[in-house]
ROMI-644286 format. One record per residue (C-alpha): residue number from 1; x, y, z. Coordinates in steps of 0.05 Angstrom, whole numbers. Example, Ala and Ser with C-alpha at 12.3 -4.5 7.8 and 13.67 -1.06 7.14 Angstrom:
// ROMI-644286
1_246_-90_156
2_273_-21_143
//
This chain:
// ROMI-644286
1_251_2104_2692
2_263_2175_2658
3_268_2172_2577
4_332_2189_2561
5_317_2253_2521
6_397_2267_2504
7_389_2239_2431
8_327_2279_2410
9_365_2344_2437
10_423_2320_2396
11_388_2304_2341
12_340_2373_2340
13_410_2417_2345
14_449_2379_2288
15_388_2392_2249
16_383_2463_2264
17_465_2469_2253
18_455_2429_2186
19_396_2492_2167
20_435_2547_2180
21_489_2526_2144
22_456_2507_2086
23_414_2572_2090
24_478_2613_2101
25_516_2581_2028
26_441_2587_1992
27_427_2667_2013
28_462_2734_2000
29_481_2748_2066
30_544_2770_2073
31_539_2765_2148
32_500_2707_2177
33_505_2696_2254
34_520_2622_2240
35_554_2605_2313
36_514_2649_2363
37_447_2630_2333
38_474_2552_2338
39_488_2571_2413
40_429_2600_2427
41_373_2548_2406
42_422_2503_2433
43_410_2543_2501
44_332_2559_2474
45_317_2478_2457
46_338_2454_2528
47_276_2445_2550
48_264_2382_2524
49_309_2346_2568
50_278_2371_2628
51_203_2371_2607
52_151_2316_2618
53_87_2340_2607
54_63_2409_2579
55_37_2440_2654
56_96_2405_2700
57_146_2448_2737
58_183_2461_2675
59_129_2497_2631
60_159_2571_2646
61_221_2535_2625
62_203_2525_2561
63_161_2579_2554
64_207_2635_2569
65_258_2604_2521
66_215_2605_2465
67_209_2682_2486
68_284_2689_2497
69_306_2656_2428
70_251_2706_2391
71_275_2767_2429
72_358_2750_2409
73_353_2698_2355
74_290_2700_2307
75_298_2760_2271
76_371_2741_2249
77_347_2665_2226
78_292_2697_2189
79_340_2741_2152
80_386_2673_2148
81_324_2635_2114
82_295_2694_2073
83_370_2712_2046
84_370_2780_2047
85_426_2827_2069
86_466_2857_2124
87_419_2859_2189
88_476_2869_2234
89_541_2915_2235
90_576_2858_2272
91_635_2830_2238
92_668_2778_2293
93_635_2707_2298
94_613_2727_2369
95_611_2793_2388
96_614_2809_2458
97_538_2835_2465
98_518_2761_2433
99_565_2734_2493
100_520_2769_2531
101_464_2742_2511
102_484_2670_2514
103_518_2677_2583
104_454_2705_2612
105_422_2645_2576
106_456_2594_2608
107_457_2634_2676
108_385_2628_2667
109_378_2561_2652
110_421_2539_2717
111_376_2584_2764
112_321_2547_2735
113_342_2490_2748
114_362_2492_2813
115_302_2526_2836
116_255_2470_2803
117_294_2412_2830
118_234_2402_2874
119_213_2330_2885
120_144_2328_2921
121_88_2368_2909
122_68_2438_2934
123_16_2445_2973
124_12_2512_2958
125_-62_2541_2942
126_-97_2476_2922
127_-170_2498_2941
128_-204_2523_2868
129_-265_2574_2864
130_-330_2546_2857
131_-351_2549_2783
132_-403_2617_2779
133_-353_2656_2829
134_-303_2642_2762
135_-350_2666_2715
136_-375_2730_2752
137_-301_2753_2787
138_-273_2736_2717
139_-316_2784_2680
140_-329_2836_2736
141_-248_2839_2741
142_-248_2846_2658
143_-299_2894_2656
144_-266_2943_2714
145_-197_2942_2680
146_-233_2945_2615
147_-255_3014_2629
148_-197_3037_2664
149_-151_3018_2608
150_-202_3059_2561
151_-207_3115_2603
152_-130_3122_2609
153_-114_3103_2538
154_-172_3138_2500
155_-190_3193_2546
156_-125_3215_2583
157_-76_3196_2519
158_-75_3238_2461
159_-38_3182_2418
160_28_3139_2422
161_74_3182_2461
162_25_3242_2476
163_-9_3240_2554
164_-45_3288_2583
165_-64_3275_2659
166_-117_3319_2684
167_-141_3278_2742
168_-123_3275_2813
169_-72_3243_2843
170_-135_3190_2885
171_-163_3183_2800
172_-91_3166_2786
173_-83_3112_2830
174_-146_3077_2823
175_-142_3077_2743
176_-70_3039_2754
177_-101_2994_2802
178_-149_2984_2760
179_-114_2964_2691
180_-84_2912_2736
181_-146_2878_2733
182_-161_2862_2659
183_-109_2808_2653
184_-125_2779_2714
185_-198_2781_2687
186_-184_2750_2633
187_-142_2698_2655
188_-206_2673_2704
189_-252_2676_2650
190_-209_2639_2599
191_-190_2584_2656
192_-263_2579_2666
193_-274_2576_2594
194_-210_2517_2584
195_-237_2466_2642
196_-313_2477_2624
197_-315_2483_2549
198_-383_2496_2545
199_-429_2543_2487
200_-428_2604_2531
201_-368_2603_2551
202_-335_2594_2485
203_-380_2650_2462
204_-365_2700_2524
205_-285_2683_2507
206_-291_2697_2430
207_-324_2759_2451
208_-269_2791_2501
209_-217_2777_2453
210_-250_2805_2390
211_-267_2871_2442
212_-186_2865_2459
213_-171_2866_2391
214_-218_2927_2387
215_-190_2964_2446
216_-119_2953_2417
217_-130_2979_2344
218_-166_3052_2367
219_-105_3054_2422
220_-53_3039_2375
221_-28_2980_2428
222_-19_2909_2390
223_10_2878_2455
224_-57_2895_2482
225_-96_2878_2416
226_-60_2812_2427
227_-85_2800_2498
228_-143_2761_2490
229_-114_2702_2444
230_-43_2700_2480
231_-85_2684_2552
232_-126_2631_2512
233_-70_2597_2492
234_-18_2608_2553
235_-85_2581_2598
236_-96_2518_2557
237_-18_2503_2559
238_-16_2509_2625
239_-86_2474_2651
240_-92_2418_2593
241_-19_2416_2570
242_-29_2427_2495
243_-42_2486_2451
244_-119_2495_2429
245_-110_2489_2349
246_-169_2545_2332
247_-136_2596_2369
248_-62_2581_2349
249_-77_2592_2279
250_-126_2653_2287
251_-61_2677_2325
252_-16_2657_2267
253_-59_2694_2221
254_-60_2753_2273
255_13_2751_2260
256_17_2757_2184
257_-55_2792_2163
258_-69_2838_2222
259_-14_2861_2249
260_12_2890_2183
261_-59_2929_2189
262_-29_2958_2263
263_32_2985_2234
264_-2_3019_2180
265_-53_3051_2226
266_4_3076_2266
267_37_3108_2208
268_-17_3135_2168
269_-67_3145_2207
270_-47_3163_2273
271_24_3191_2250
272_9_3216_2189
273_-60_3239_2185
274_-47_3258_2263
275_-119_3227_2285
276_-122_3216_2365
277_-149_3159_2400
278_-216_3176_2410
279_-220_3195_2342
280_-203_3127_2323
281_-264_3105_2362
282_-305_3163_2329
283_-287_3138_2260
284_-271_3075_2271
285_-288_3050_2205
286_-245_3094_2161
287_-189_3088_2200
288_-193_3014_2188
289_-204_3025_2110
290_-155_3068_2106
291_-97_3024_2152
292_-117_2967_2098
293_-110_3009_2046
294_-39_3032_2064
295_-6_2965_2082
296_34_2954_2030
297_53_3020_2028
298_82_3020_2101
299_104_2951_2085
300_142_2983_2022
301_175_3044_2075
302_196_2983_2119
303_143_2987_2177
304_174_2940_2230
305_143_2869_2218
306_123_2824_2284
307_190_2792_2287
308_227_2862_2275
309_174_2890_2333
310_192_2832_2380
311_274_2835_2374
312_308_2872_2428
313_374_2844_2405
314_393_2910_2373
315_372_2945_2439
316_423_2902_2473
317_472_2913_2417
318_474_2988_2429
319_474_2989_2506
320_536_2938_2516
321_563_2972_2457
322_559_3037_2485
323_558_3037_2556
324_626_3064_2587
325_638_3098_2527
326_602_3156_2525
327_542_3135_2560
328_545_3128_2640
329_526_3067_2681
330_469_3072_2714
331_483_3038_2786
332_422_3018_2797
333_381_3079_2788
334_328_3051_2740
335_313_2999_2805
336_303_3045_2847
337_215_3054_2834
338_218_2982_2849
339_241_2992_2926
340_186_3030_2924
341_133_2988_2885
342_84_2975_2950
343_80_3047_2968
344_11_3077_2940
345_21_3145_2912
346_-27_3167_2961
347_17_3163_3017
348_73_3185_2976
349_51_3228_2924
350_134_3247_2901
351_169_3180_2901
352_213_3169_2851
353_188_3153_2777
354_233_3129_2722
355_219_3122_2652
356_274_3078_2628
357_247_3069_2558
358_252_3145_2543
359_316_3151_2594
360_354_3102_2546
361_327_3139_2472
362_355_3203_2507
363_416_3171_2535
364_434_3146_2471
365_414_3194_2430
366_366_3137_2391
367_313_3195_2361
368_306_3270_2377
369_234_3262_2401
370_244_3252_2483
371_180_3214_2499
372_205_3159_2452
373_209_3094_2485
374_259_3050_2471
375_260_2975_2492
376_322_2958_2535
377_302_2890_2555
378_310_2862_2627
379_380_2837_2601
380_398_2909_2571
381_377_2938_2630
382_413_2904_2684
383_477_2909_2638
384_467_2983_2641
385_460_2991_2718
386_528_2931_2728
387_557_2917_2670
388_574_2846_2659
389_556_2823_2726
390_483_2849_2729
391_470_2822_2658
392_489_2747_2683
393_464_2754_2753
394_401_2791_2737
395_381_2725_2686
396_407_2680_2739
397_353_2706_2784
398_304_2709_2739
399_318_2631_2724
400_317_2623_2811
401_245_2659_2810
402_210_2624_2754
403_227_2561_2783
404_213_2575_2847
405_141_2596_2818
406_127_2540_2774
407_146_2493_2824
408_101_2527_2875
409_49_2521_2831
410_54_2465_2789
411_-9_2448_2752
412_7_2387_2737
413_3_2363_2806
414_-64_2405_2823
415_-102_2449_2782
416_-129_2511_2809
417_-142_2582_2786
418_-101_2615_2835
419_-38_2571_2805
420_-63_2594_2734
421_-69_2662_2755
422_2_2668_2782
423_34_2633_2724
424_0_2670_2668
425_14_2741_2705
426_81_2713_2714
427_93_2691_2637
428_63_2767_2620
429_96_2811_2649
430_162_2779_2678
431_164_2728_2599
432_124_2767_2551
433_137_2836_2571
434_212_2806_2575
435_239_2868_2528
436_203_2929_2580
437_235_2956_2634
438_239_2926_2704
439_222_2970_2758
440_154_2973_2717
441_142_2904_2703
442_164_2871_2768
443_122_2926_2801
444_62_2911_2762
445_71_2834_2779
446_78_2838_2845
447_19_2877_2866
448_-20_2833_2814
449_8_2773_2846
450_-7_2795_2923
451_-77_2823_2896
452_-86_2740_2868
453_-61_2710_2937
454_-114_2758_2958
455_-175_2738_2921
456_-147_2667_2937
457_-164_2682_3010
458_-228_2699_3000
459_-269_2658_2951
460_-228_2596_2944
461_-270_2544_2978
462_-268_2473_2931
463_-216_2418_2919
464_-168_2424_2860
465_-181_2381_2793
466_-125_2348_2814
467_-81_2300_2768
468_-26_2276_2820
469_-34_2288_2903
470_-16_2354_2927
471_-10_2322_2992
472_-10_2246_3002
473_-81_2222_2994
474_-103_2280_2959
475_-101_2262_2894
476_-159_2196_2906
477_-204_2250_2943
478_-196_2303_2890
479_-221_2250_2837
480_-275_2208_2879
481_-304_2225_2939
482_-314_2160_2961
483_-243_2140_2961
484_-230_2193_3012
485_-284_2162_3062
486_-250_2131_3131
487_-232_2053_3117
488_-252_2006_3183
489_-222_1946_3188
490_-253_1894_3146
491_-287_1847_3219
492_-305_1781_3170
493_-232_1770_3152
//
């Protein structure tokens, strides 16, 4: 029998209520968001009703609404907590882009749950990779997309927002391809690393992620910088269930001591002082002396902080706000590179290409600089193409296709890399990279996944750790050979 998990939701919401209010009469803000950010972890804390174990079919679940409540809801309870002032022009108690957002919360939520209603197991790839194909794919996949993502980001980009492109259109392509492969790469490597534990690999993982964090800093790309430890963490979640403590808190202090450091480089050194990319990697140590050195200052001229940096409410704000007044709907036209997605460049060298991060700063006049881009979010975005419709549709099937996916591959009925690598692209660039654009995203995820199901085909060959049968009977072979062995009838009875 189920636990009935109705009074610990109860009890986790009256709690938060009971917060916020106290928070609200304690602080000097004038305008707290008291009722939509009650609503929204009320939405954002759901999971726990549905979710058993860490790795079931629910996992995305609660992953993506930990994602969704720090994209709409953490940067107003932080202002809540720390009491300082006005961080919204909003005056109502729920204005109608907050509707928004919680309608395309609980449109999400339903898709989700109908699509993971799912009773047996999948059968869907439950053959692993033999241990040594994980090891050398994993790092031949990193160190391909490794140098692609340097070539393009230190040799063919100037800095943040400046690109220069002298390569052929073949070059092009096989650089994108290519940059498709370091999170894939990693993901391999770190699942090899998670169900092996051993000296090596611990010491190969530490070393890709301090090189991410490299890569990221003389780039001026913290999602990137980020990489390494977010994959660690997403991997164990998914393959043990639980968080691995060491690399939650070197993320936590990522969060509070480095990042700060990011900002500053990108406003002193590389905005400032105007240094490029590669000259970051030329002088690589002064630019780090002097991004610590100016910290405080950028953190003094209000240089976004990580919760600031990972809001897109605002961005949803202005598009409901201003959309049909003034500023056109878009009817779809932002989708359109995504019809296209599976047609190489090669073979159709003028398809259609839409920046929708610099589309909407120049649509809404956000900053005079046109190759600013600006964050709609997947929500903001479909809002802008339908209105009210697309916003709440648009979440509804993106609840409909994580649960399909999780309950595809549901690691807590088999365990295999190919499940590991669809979920963790999957959390990326459809949960993580929630606030981008779509056609790019969904693009990027779907050739990743197909190139997966791919690699799948040809060097899966062993049975699954398995923890319950992906198929009756498969669950005693996956753990002991021996019970899998044909039973005669027992001739003494």
């Amino acid at each position: 029998m189920k636990p009935n998990r109705w009074p610990l939701y109860g009890l986790l919401n009256v709690a938060f209520v009971f917060y916020i209010a106290a928070a609200s009469g304690i602080g000097s803000n004038a305008n707290p968001r008291l009722l939509f950010l009650a609503l929204l972890f009320a939405i954002c804390s759901s999971p726990v009703l549905v979710l058993r174990k860490a790795n079931d079919r629910f996992a995305m679940y609660a992953i993506f609404c930990a994602i969704y409540f720090l994209s709409f809801g953490v940067l107003d309870l932080v202002a809540l907590t720390a009491g300082s002032g006005d961080l919204s022009t909003l005056s109502d108690p729920l204005s109608a882009p907050e509707v928004l957002i919680i309608l395309g919360g609980v449109a999400f939520a339903l898709g989700y749950q109908l699509a993971a209603r799912r009773r047996q197991p999948s059968a869907f790839v439950v053959r692993d990779w033999p241990r040594i194909t994980l090891l050398t794919v994993g790092l031949a996949l990193w160190a391909a997309g490794t140098y692609a993502t340097w070539y393009w980001n230190i040799r063919l980009t100037v800095r943040s927002g400046q690109f220069t492109n002298n390569t052929g259109g073949a070059v092009t392509a096989m650089l994108v391809l290519g940059r498709y492969a370091q999170p894939m790469g990693l993901l391999v490597v770190a699942y090899a690393y998670t169900v092996s534990r051993s000296v090596l690999l611990t010491a190969i993982m530490i070393g890709l992620a301090v090189f991410q964090v490299y890569l990221g800093f003389v780039s001026d790309t913290k999602g990137g910088a980020m990489l390494g430890g977010i994959v660690v963490i997403v991997t164990s979640l998914l393959v043990k269930g639980k968080i691995p403590m060491g690399w939650a808190v070197v993320g936590v202090l990522y969060v509070f001591l480095v990042f700060p450091v990011f900002q500053a480089h990108r406003m002193y050194v590389v905005g400032e002082r105007g240094l490029s990319n590669a000259m970051s990697v030329d002088n690589f140590a002064k630019a780090v002396e002097v991004s610590i050195a100016t910290q405080k200052l950028a953190a003094s001229e209000h240089a976004q902080s990580f919760f600031e940096r990972s809001s897109v409410k605002g961005a949803v704000e202005m598009i409901v706000n201003k959309t049909g007044h003034g500023v056109s709907y878009q009817n779809g036209y932002t989708l359109i590179p995504l019809a296209t997605a599976l047609i190489p460049r090669l073979i159709w060298p003028d398809k259609l290409d839409v920046e929708t991060g610099e589309l909407v700063n120049t649509e809404f006049h956000v900053t005079g600089e046109r190759v600013t881009y600006i964050s709609p979010s997947f929500l903001g975005e479909m809002y802008w193409n339908f209105g009210w419709a697309g916003g709440i549709l648009g979440m509804l099937t993106l609840g409909l296709l994580l649960g399909w996916i999780n309950s595809l591959c549901d690691l807590s009925a088999a365990t295999t890399v190919t499940r590991v690598l669809i979920l963790g692209i999957t959390i990326l660039q459809l949960g993580v990279r929630f606030e981008a654009s779509i056609a790019t995203e969904y693009s990027v995820w779907l050739r990743s996944v197909l190139g997966i199901l791919l690699m799948h085909w040809v060097f899966a060959r062993r049975s699954p750790a398995s923890r319950r049968a992906a198929a009756p009977g498969a669950a005693a072979t996956a753990r002991d050979p021996v019970l899998a062995l044909t039973k005669f009838p027992n001739l003494l009875r």
